[in-house]
C-alpha positions in Angstrom: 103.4 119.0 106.3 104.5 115.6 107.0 103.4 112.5 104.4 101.5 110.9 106.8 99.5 113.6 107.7 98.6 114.5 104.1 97.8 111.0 103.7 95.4 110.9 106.7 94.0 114.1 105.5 93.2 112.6 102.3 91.9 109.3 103.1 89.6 111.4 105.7 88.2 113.9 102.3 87.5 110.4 100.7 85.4 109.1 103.4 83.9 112.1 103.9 82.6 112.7 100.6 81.6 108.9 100.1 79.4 108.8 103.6 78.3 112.2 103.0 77.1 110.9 99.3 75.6 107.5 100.8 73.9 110.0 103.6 72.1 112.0 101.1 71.1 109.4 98.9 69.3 107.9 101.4 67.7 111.3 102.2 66.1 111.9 98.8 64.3 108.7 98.9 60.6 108.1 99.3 60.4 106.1 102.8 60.9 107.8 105.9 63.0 105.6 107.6 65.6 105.8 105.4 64.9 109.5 105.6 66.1 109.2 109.0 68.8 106.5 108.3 70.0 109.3 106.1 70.2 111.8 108.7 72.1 109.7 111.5 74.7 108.9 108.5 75.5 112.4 107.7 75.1 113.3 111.7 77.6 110.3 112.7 80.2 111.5 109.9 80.1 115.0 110.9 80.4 114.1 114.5 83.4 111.1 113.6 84.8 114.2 111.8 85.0 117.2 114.6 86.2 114.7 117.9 89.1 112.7 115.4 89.7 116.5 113.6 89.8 114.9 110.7 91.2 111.4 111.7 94.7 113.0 112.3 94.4 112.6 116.2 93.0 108.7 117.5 90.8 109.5 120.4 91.2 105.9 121.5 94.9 106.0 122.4 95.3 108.5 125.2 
């Protein structure tokens, strides 16, 4: 495994775990629009996760 995929790799299990922490904080709260705001955070990582498999390929750059 190459350096700067391990590094990518890791930077990606930081974010991953800080969004999905943020995303799940908002969903235990009281209100129901952060409910929701909650929701779209952990659906938008998830999603940002599978198309950039992982944030070792840039979709952008084709």
């Amino acid at each position: 495994m190459k350096i700067k995929t391990a590094f990518l790799i890791l930077i990606w299990a930081v974010f991953f775990v800080l969004a999905l922490d943020f995303g799940y904080d908002l969903l235990n709260q009281k209100d129901t629009l952060l409910n929701i705001g909650g929701f779209l955070v952990v659906g938008a990582v998830l999603i940002i996760s599978l198309t950039t498999k992982c944030f070792t390929v840039n979709p952008f750059k084709r």
